[in-house]
N, CA, C and O atoms as a Tinker XYZ file with bonds, in Angstrom:
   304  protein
     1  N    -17.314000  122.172000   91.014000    73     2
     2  CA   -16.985000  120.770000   91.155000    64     1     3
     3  C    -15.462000  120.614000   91.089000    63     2     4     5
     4  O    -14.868000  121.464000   90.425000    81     3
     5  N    -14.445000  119.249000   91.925000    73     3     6
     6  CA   -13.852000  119.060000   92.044000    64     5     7
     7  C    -13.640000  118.749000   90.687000    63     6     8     9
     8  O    -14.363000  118.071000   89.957000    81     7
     9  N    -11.853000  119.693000   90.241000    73     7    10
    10  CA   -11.103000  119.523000   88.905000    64     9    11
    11  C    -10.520000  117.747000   89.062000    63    10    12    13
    12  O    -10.668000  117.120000   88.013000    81    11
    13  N     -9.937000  116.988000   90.167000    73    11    14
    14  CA   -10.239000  116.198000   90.003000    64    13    15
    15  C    -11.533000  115.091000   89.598000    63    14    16    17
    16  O    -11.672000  114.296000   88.669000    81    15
    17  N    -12.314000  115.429000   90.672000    73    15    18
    18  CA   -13.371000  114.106000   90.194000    64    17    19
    19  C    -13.710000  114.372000   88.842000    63    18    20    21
    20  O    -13.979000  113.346000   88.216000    81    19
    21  N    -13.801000  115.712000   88.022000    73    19    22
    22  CA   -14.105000  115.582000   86.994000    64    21    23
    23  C    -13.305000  115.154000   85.914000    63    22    24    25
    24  O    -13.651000  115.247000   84.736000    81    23
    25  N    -11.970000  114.569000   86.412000    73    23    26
    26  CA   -10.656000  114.349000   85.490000    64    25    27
    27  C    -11.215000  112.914000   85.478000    63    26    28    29
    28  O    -11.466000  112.312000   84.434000    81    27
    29  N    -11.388000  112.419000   86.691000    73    27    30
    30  CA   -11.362000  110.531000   86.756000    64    29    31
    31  C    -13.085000  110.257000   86.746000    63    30    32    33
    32  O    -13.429000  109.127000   87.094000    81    31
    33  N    -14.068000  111.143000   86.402000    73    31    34
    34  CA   -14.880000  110.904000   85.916000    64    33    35
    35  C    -14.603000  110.895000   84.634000    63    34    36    37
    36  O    -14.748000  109.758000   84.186000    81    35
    37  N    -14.309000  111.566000   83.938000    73    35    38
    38  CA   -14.452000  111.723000   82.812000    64    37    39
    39  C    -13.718000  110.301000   82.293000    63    38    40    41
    40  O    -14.209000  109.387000   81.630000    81    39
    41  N    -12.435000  110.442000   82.811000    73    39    42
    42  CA   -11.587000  109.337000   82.501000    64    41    43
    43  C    -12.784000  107.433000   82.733000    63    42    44    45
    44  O    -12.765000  106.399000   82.065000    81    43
    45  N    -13.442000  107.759000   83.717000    73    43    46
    46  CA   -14.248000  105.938000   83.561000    64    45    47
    47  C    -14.896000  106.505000   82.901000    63    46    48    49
    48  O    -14.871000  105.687000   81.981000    81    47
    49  N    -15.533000  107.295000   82.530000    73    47    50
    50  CA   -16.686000  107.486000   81.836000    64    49    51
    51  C    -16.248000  107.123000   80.073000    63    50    52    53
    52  O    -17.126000  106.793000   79.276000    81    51
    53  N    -14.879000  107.243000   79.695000    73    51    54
    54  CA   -14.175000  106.729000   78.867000    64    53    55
    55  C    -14.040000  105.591000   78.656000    63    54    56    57
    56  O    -14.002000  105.011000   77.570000    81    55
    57  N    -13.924000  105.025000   80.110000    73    55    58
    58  CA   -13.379000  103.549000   79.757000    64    57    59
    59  C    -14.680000  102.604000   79.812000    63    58    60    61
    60  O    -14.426000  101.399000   79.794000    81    59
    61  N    -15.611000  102.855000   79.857000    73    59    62
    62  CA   -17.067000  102.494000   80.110000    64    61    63
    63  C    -17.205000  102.036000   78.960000    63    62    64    65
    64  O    -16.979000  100.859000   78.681000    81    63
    65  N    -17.719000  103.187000   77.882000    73    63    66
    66  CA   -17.570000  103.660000   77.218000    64    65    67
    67  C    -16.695000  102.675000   75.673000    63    66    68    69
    68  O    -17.237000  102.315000   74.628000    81    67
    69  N    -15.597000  102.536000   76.000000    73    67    70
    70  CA   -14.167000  101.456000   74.974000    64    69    71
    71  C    -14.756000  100.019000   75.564000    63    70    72    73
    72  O    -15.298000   99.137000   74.898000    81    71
    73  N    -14.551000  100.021000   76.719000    73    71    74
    74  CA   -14.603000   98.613000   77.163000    64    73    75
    75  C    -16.452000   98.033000   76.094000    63    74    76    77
    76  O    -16.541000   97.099000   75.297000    81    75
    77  N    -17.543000   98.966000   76.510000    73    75    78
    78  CA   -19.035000   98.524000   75.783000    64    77    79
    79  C    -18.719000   98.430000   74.398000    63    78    80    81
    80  O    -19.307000   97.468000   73.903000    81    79
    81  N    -17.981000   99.087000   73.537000    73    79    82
    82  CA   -17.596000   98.635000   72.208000    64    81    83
    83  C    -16.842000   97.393000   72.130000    63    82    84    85
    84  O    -16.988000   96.570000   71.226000    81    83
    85  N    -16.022000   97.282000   73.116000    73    83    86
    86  CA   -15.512000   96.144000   72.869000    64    85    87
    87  C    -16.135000   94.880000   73.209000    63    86    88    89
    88  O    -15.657000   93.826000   72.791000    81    87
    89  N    -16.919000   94.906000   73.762000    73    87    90
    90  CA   -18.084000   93.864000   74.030000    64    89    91
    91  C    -18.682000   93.837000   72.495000    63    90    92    93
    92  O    -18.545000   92.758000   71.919000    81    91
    93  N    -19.337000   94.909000   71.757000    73    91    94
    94  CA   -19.817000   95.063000   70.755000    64    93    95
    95  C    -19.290000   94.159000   69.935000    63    94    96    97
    96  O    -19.883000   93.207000   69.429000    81    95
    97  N    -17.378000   94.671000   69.713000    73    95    98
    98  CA   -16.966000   94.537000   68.496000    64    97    99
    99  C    -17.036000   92.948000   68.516000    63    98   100   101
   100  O    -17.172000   92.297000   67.480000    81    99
   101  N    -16.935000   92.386000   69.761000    73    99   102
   102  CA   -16.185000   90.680000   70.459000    64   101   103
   103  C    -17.435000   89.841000   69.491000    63   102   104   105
   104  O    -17.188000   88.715000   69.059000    81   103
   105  N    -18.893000   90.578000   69.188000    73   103   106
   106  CA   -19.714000   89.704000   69.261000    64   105   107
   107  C    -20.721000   90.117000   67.853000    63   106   108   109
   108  O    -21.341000   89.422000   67.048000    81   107
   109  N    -20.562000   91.358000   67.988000    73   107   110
   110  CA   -21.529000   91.719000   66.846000    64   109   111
   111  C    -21.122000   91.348000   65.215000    63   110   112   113
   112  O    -19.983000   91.659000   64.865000    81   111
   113  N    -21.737000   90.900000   64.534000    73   111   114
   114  CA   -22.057000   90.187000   63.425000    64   113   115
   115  C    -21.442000   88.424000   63.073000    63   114   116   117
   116  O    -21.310000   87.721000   62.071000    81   115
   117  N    -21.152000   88.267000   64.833000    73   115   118
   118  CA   -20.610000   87.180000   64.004000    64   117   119
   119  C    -21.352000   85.888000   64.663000    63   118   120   121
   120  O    -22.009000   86.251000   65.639000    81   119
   121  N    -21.444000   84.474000   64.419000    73   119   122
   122  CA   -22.344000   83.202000   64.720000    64   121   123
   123  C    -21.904000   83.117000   66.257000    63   122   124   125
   124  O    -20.723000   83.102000   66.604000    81   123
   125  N    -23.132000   83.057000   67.253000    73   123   126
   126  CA   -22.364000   82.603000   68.223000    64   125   127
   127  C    -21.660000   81.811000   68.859000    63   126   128   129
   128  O    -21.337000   81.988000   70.034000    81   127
   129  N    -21.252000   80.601000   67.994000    73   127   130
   130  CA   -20.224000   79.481000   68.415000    64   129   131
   131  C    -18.717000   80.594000   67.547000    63   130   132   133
   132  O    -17.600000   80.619000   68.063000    81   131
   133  N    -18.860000   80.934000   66.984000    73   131   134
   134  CA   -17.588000   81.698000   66.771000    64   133   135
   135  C    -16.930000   83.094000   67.299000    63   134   136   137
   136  O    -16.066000   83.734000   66.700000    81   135
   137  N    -17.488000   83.405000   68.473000    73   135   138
   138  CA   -17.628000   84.092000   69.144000    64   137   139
   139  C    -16.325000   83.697000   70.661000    63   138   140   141
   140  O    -16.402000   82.934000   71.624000    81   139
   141  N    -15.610000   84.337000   70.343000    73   139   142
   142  CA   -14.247000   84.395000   71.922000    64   141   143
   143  C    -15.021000   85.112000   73.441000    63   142   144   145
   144  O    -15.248000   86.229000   73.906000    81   143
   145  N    -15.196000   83.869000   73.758000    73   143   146
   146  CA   -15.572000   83.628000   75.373000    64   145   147
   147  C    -14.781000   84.607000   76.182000    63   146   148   149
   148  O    -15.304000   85.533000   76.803000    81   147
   149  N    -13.316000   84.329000   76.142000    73   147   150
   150  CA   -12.672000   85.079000   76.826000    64   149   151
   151  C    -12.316000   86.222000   76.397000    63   150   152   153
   152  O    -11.726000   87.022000   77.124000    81   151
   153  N    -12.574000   86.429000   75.346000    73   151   154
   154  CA   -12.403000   88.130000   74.799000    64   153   155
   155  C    -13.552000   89.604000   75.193000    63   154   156   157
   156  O    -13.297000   90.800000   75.331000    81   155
   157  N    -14.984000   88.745000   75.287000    73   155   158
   158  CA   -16.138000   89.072000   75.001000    64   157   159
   159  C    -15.780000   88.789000   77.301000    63   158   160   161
   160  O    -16.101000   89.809000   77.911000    81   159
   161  N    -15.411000   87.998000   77.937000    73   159   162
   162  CA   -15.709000   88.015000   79.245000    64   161   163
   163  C    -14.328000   89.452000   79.603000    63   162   164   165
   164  O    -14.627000   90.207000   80.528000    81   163
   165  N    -13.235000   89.670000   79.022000    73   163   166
   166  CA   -12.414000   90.268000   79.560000    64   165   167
   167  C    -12.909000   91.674000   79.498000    63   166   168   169
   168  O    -12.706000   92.477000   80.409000    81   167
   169  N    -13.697000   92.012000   78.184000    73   167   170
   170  CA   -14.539000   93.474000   78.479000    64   169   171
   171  C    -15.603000   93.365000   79.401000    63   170   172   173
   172  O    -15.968000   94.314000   80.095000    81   171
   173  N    -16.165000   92.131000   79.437000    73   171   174
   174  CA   -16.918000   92.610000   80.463000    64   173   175
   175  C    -16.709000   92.725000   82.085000    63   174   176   177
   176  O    -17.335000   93.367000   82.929000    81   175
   177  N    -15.738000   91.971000   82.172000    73   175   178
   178  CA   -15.309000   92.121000   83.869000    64   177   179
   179  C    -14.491000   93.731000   83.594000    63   178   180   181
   180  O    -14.915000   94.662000   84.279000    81   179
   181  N    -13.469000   93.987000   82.709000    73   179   182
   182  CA   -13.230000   95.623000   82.709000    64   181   183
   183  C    -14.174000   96.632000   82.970000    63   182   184   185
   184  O    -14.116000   97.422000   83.912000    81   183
   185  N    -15.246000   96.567000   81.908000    73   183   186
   186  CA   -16.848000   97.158000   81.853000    64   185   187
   187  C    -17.254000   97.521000   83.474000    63   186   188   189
   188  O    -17.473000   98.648000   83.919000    81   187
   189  N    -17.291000   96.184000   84.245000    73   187   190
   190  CA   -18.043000   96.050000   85.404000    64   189   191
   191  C    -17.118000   96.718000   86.559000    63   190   192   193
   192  O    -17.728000   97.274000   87.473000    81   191
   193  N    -15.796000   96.712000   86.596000    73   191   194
   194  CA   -15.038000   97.554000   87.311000    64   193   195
   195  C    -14.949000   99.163000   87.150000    63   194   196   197
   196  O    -14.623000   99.965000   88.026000    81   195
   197  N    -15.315000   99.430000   85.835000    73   195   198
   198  CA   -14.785000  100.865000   85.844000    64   197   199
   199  C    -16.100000  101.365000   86.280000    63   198   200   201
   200  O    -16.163000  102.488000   86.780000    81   199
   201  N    -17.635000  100.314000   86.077000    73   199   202
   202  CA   -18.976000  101.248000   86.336000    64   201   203
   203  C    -19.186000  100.776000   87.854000    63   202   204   205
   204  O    -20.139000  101.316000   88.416000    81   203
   205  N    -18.551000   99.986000   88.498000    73   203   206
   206  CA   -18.118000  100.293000   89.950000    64   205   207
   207  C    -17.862000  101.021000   90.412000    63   206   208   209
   208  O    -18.500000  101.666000   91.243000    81   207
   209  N    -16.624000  101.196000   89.948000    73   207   210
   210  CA   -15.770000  102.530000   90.188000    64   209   211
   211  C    -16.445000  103.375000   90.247000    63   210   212   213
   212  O    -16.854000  103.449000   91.406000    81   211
   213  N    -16.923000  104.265000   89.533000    73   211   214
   214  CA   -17.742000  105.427000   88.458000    64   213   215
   215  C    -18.849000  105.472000   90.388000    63   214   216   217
   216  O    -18.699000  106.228000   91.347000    81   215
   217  N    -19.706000  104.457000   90.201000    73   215   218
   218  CA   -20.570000  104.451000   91.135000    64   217   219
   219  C    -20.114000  104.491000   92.318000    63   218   220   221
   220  O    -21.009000  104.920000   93.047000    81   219
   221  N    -18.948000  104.209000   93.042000    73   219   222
   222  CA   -18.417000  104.144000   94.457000    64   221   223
   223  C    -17.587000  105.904000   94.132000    63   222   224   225
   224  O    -16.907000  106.237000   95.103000    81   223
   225  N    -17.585000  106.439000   93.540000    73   223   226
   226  CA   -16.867000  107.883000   93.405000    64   225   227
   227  C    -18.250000  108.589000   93.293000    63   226   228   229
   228  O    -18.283000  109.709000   93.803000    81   227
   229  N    -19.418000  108.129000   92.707000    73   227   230
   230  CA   -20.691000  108.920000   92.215000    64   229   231
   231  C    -20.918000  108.779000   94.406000    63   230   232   233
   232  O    -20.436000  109.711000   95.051000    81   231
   233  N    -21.354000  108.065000   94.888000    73   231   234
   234  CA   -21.864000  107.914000   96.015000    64   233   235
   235  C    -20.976000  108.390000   96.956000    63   234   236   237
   236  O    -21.556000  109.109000   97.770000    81   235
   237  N    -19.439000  108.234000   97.222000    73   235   238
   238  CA   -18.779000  109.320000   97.963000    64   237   239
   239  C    -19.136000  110.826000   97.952000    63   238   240   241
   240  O    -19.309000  111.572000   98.916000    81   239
   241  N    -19.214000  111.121000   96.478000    73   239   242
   242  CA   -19.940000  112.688000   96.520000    64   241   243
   243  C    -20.649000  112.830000   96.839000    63   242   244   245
   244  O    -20.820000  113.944000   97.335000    81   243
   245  N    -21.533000  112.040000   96.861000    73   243   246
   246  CA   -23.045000  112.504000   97.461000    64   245   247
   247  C    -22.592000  112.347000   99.108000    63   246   248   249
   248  O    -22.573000  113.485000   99.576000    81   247
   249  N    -22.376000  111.757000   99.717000    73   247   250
   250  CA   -22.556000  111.117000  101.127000    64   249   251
   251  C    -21.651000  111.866000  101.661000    63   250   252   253
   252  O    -21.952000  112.220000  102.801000    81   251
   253  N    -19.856000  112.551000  100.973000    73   251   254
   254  CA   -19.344000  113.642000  101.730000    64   253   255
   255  C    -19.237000  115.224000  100.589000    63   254   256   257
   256  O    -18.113000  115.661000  100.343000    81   255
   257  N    -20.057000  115.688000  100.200000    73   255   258
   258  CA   -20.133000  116.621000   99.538000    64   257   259
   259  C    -19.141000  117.549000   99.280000    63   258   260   261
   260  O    -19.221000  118.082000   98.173000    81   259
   261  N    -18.032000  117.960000  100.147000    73   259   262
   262  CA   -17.021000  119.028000  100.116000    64   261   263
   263  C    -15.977000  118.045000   99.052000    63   262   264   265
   264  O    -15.170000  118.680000   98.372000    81   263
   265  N    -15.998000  116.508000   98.914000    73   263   266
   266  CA   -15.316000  115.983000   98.262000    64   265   267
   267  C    -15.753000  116.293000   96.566000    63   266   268   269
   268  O    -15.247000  115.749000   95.585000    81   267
   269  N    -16.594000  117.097000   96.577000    73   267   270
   270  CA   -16.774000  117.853000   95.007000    64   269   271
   271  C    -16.536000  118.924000   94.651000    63   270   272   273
   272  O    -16.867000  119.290000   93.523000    81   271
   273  N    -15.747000  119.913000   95.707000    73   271   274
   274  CA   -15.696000  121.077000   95.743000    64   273   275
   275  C    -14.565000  121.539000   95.841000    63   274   276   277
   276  O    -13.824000  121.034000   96.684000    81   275
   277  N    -14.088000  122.621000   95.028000    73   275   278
   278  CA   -12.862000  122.553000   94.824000    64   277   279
   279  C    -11.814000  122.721000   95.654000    63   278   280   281
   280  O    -10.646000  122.567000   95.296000    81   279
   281  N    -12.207000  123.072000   96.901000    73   279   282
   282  CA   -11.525000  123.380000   98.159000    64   281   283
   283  C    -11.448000  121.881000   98.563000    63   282   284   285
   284  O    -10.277000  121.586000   98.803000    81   283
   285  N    -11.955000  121.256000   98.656000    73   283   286
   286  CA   -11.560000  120.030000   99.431000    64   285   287
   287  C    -12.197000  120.167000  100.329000    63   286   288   289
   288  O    -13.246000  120.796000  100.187000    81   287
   289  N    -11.805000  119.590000  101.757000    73   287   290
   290  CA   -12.221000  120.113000  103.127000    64   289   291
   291  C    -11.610000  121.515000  103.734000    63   290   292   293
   292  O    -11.897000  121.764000  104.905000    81   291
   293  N    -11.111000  122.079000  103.296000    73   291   294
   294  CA   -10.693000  123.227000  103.945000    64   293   295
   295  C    -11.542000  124.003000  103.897000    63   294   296   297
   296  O    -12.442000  123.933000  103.060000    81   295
   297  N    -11.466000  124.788000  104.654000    73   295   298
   298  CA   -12.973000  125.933000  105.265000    64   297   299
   299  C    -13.650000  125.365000  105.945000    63   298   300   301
   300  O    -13.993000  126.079000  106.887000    81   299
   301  N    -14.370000  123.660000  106.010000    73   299   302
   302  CA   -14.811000  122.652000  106.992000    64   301   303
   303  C    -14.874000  123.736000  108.473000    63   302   304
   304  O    -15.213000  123.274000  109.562000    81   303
C-alpha cells in the first residue's frame, strides 16, 4: 500500500477520531439548554468533512487501484 495514503489515512482517521470526542466533550454530562450550539455544530461539520474525505480517498482506491501501490502508475 501507498506510504502516502497510509500517511493521510491515518492522519483523518485521527481527526475523526478528536473531532467525535469533541462532540462528546461539547455535550456529555451537561443539561441540554446548557449545552454550546456552536461548539457541539463546529465538531460536527469538522467530523463530517474529514469522514468525507476518508471516504472519497477510500473509493478512489478502490475505483483506480495502482493509486495504492507504491509505484504509483508507473509500470501501467
Amino acid at each position: 500500500m501507498n506510504e502516502s495514503y497510509k500517511d493521510l489515512k491515518a492522519y483523518l482517521l485521527n481527526e475523526i477520531a478528536e473531532d467525535a470526542r469533541g462532540v462528546l466533550n461539547a455535550i456529555e454530562g451537561k443539561e441540554m439548554d446548557k449545552v454550546d450550539d456552536e461548539e457541539v455544530l463546529y465538531f460536527c461539520h469538522s467530523l463530517a468533512v474529514s469522514m468525507t474525505t476518508l471516504e472519497t480517498v477510500a473509493m478512489v482506491g478502490r475505483l483506480v487501484p495502482w493509486f495504492l501501490r507504491d509505484k504509483g502508475c508507473e509500470g501501467e
